[in-house]
C-alpha positions in Angstrom: 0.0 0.0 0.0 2.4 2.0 0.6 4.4 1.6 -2.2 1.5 2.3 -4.4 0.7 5.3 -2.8 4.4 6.6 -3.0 4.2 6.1 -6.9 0.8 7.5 -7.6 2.2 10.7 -5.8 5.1 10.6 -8.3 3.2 11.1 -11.6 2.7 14.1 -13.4 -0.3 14.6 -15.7 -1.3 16.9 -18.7 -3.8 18.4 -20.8 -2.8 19.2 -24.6 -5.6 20.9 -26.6 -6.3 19.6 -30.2 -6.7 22.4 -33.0 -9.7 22.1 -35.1 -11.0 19.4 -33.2 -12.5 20.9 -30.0 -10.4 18.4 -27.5 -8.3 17.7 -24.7 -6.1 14.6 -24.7 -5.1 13.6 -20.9 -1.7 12.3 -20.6 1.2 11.2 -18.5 4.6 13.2 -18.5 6.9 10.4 -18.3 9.9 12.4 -18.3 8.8 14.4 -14.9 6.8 11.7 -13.6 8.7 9.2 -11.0 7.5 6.1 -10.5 10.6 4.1 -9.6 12.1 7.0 -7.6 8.9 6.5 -5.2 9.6 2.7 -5.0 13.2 3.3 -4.2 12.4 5.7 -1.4 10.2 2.9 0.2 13.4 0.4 -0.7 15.9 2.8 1.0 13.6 3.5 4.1 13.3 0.0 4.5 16.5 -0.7 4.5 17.7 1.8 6.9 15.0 0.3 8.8 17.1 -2.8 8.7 20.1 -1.5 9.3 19.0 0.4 13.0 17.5 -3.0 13.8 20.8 -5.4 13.3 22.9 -2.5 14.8 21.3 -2.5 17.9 21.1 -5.8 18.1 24.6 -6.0 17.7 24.8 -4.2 20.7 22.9 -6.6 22.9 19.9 -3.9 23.1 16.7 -6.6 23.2 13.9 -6.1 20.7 10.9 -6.1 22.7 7.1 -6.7 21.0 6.2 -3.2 21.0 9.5 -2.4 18.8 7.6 -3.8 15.7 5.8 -0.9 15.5 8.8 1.2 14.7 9.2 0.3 11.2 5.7 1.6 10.7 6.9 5.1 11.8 9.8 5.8 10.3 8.6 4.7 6.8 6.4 7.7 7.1 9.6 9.5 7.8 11.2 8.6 5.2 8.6 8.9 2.5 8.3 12.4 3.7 11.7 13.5 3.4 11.4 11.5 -0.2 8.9 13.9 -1.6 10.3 16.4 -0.1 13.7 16.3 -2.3 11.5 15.4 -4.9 9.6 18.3 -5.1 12.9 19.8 -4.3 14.4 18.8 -7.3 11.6 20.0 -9.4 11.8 23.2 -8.2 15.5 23.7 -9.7 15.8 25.1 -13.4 15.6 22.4 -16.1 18.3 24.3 -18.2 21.3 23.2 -15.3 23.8 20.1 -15.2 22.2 17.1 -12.9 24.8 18.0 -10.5 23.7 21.5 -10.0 19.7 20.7 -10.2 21.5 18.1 -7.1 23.3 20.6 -5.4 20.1 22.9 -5.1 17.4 20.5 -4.7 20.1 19.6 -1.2 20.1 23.4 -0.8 16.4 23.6 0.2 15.5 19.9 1.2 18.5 18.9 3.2 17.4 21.6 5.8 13.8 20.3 6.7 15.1 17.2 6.3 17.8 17.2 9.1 15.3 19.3 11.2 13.2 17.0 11.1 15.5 14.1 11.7 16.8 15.7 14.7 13.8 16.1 15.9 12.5 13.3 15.9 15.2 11.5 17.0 15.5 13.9 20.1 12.1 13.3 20.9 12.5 9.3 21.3 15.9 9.5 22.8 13.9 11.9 25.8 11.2 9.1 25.7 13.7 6.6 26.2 14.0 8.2 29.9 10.8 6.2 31.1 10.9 3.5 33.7 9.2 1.1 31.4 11.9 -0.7 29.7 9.4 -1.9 27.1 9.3 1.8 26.0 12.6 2.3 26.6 14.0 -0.2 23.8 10.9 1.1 21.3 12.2 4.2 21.4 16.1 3.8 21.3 14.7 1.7 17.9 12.9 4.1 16.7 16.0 6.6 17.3 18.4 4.9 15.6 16.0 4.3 12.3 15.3 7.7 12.0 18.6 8.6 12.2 19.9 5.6 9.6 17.2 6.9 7.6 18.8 10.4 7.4 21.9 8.8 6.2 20.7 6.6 3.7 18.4 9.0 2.1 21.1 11.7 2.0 23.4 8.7 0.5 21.6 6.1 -1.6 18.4 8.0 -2.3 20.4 11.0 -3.6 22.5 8.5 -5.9 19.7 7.0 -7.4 18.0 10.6 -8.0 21.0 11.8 -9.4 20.8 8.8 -12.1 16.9 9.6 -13.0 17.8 12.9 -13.1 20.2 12.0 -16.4 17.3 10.2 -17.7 15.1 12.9 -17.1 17.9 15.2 -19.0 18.0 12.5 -22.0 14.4 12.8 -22.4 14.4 8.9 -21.2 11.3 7.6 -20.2 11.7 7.4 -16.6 10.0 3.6 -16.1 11.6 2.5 -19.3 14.6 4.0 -20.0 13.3 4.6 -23.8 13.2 7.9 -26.1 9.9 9.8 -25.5 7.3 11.3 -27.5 6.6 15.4 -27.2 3.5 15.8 -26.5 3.7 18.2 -29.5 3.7 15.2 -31.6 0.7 13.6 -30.1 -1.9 14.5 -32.5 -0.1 11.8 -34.6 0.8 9.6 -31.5 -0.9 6.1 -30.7 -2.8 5.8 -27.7 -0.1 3.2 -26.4 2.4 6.2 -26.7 0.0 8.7 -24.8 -0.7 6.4 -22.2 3.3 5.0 -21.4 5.6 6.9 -24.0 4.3 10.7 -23.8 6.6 13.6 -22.6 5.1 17.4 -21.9 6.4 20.0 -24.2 7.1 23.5 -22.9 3.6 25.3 -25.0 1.3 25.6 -22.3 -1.8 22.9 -23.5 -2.5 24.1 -27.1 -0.8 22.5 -29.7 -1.1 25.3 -32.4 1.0 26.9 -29.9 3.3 24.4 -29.7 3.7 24.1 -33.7 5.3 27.3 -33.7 8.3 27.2 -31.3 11.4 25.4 -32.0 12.7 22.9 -30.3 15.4 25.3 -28.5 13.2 27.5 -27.3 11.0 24.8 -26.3 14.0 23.1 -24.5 14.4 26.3 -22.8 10.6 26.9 -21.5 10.8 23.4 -20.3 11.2 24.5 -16.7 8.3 26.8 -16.4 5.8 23.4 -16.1 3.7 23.5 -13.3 2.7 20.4 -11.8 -0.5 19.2 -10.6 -0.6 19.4 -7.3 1.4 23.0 -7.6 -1.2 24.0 -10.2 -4.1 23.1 -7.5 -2.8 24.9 -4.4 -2.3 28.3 -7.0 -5.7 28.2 -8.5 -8.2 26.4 -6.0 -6.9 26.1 -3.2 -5.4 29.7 -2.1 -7.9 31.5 -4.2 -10.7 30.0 -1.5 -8.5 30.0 1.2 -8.1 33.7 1.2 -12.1 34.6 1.1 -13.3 36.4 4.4 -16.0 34.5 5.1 -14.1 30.6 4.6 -11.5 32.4 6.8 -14.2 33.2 9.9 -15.6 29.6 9.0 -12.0 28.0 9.6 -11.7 29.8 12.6 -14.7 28.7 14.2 -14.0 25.1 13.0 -10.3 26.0 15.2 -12.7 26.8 17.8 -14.7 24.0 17.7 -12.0 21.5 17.3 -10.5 23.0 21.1 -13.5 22.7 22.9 -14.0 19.2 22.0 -10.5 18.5 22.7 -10.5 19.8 25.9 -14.0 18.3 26.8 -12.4 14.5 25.6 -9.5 15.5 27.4 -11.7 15.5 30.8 -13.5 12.9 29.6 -10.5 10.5 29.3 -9.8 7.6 31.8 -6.8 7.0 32.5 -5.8 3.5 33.3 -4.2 -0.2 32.3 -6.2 -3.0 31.2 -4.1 -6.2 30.6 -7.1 -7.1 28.2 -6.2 -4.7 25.4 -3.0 -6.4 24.8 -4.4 -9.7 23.9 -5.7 -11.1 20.6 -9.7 -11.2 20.5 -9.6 -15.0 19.9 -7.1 -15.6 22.6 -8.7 -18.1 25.5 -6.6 -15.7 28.2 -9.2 -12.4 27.6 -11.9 -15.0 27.6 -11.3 -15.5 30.8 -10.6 -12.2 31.8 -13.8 -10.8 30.4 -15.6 -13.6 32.4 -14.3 -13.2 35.8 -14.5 -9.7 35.1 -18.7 -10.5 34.5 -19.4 -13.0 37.1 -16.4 -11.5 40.2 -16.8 -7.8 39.9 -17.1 -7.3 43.1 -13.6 -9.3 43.3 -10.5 -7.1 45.1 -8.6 -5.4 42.7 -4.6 -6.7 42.6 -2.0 -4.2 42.8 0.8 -5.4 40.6 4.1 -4.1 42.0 7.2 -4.5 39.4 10.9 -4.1 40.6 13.1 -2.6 38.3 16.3 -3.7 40.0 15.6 -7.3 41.4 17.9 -8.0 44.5 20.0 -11.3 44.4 16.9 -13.5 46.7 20.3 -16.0 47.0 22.0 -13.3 49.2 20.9 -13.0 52.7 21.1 -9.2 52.8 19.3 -8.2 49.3 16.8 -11.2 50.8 16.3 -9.2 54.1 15.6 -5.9 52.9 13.4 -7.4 49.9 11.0 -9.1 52.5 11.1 -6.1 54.9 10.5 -3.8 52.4 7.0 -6.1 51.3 5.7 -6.3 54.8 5.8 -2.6 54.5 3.1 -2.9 51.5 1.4 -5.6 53.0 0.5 -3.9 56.4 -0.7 -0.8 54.6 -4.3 0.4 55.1 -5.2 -0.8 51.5 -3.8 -4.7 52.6 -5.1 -7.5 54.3 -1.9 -9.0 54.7 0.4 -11.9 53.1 -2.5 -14.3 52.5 -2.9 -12.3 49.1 0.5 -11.5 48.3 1.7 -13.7 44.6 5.6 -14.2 45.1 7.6 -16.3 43.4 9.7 -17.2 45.9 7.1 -18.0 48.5 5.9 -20.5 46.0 9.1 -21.9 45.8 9.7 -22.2 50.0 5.8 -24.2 49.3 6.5 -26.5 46.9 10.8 -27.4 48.6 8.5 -28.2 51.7 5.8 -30.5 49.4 8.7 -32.6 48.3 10.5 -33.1 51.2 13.0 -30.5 51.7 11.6 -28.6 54.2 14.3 -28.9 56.8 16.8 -27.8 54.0 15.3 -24.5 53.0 18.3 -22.2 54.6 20.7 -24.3 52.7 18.0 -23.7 49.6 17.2 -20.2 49.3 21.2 -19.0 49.9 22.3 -21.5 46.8 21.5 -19.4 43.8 22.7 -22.4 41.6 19.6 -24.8 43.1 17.2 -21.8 42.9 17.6 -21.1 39.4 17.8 -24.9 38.7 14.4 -25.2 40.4 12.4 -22.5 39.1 13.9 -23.1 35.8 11.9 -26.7 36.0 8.9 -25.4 37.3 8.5 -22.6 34.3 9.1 -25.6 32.2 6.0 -27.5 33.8 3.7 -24.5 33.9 4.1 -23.6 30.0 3.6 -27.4 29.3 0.2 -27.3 31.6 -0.7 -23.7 29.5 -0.3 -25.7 26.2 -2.5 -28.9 27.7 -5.1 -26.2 28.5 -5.3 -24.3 25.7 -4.2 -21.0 27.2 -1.1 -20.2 24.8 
């Protein structure tokens, strides 16, 4: 999709008025138009994409679930800075060298571009300051894509734009590489050669027009097209824009617009629902959204996570853990350690179901038995989830 939608945005389309006959033949400039270009920005996004993504995995940084949605967001990124020095490079003068039309299309783009860039990557690397580590490793992804994408599309992309920019010289067609027809020609043309071979002269949309310039001069008009998109900003767009009473009608719309805002902002509840993160057809919300129907009266659970997880093997870290949750657990809001869901009460349980009991201070200060055990009974709990159809 989006590769579709970055080469429909490429193309540039024409009118040329027929003498004596009364019509206007649509066609496509293939000269101007380009298609590939818009593929290759997707391409070179993509692959910067890539890039970010092995480098930081080189560096041990983990890629967490919520990092696939990354790639998402920076290919809008980069297709915006690819139209950007497209329109860029349309904007030069026709009559220069490629390297010159190069050298000013990086004039104006290269600015927003790194502006944008930096930006952007500020923002996530300042997002990457949160206590959640989930959104901590989405946004040093994120970061580095943007940032790769910068490079590549100041690198590659420019390369490749260079190179259509030769064919766009040549009067190549810009999806074929073939010798165009001028649209001054296209009285006698085929309608294969309008629709895939046609390029726009430099005589406004009337061919008698056209018939009497040369072919230097024509050559040297060649700049002045406007293209479409230009041509509907100058004479629809604007010309509305600027009436007085669509100007009161946009500011009330402005106005409008805030005072919903701010009444959805007061509206909003703010809060954490485990359910939103599963898959509609996954058996887990079903049972959430049942005991959710049938217990609602049930006491709400406070999850509590620990960001730096003491060594449980090591009396000390052990001590001021435990003291530290009878502190929570003898608050006003608790009822005590009946409720409290701990791993390692679980494990003192089930060392006294099998025997070992009388060995648990020998247990809990061997880190190497600890890890053994719980490492066993993970493996036994996922294999009960898979017997009961809950992953």
């Amino acid at each position: 999709l989006l590769v579709a939608f970055s080469v429909i945005c490429t193309f540039n389309t024409a009118f040329m008025a027929i003498p004596n006959k009364g019509i206007s033949l649509l066609f496509v400039d293939w000269v101007s138009s380009k298609p590939l270009v818009g593929i290759i920005g997707v391409f070179v996004t993509l692959s910067a994409i890539i890039s970010a993504t092995g480098f930081l995995l080189l560096l041990d940084v983990p890629f967490v679930d919520i990092a696939t949605m990354m790639p998402f967001l920076c290919l809008t990124v980069g297709i915006d800075d690819t139209f950007l020095m497209l329109v860029a490079w349309h904007g030069t003068d026709w009559k220069l060298s490629v390297e010159d039309r190069i050298e000013a299309a990086m004039r104006h783009a290269s600015v927003s571009i790194a502006i944008t860039s930096v930006t952007d990557a500020t923002a996530f690397l300042i997002g990457s300051t949160a206590s959640l580590p989930a959104v901590i490793y989405f946004c040093y992804y994120a970061a580095a894509a943007i940032i790769f994408t910068f490079c590549y599309l100041l690198s590659a992309f420019v390369a490749f734009l260079a190179i259509f920019g030769d064919w766009e010289k040549n009067g190549r067609n810009s999806l074929l590489y073939i010798k165009t027809t001028s649209s001054c020609n296209i009285e006698n043309s085929s309608a294969l050669q309008r629709i895939f071979n046609m390029r726009k002269c430099c005589c406004a949309s009337n061919l008698s027009k056209c018939l009497q310039k040369s072919y230097s001069s024509m050559k040297a008009d060649y700049c002045t097209l406007v293209f479409w998109h230009k041509q509907f900003i100058e004479k629809y767009y604007a010309p509305v824009i600027t009436i007085s009473w669509i100007r009161v009608l946009a500011l009330l719309l402005f106005i409008t617009y805030i005072v919903v805002a701010a009444t959805g902002l007061n509206a909003l509840q703010v809060g954490f629902d485990v359910k939103n993160l599963m898959m509609n057809d996954s058996p887990s919300k079903k049972f959430l959204e049942l005991r959710e129907k049938y217990f609602e009266d049930e006491m709400v659970v406070l999850e509590i996570a620990v960001l730096k997880a003491p060594d449980m093997s090591r009396k000390k870290d052990r001590v001021r853990f435990l003291n530290a949750l009878k502190k929570l657990e003898r608050t006003s809001c608790s009822i005590g350690r009946n409720t409290t869901q701990f791993w390692y009460f679980a494990y003192k349980h089930y060392m006294s179901e099998l025997g070992f009991g009388d060995f648990w201070d020998i247990l809990q200060n061997s880190k190497k038995v600890q890890l053994t055990s719980i490492k066993a009974d993970f493996i036994t709990f996922v294999l009960l989830c898979f017997r009961i159809g809950l992953v």
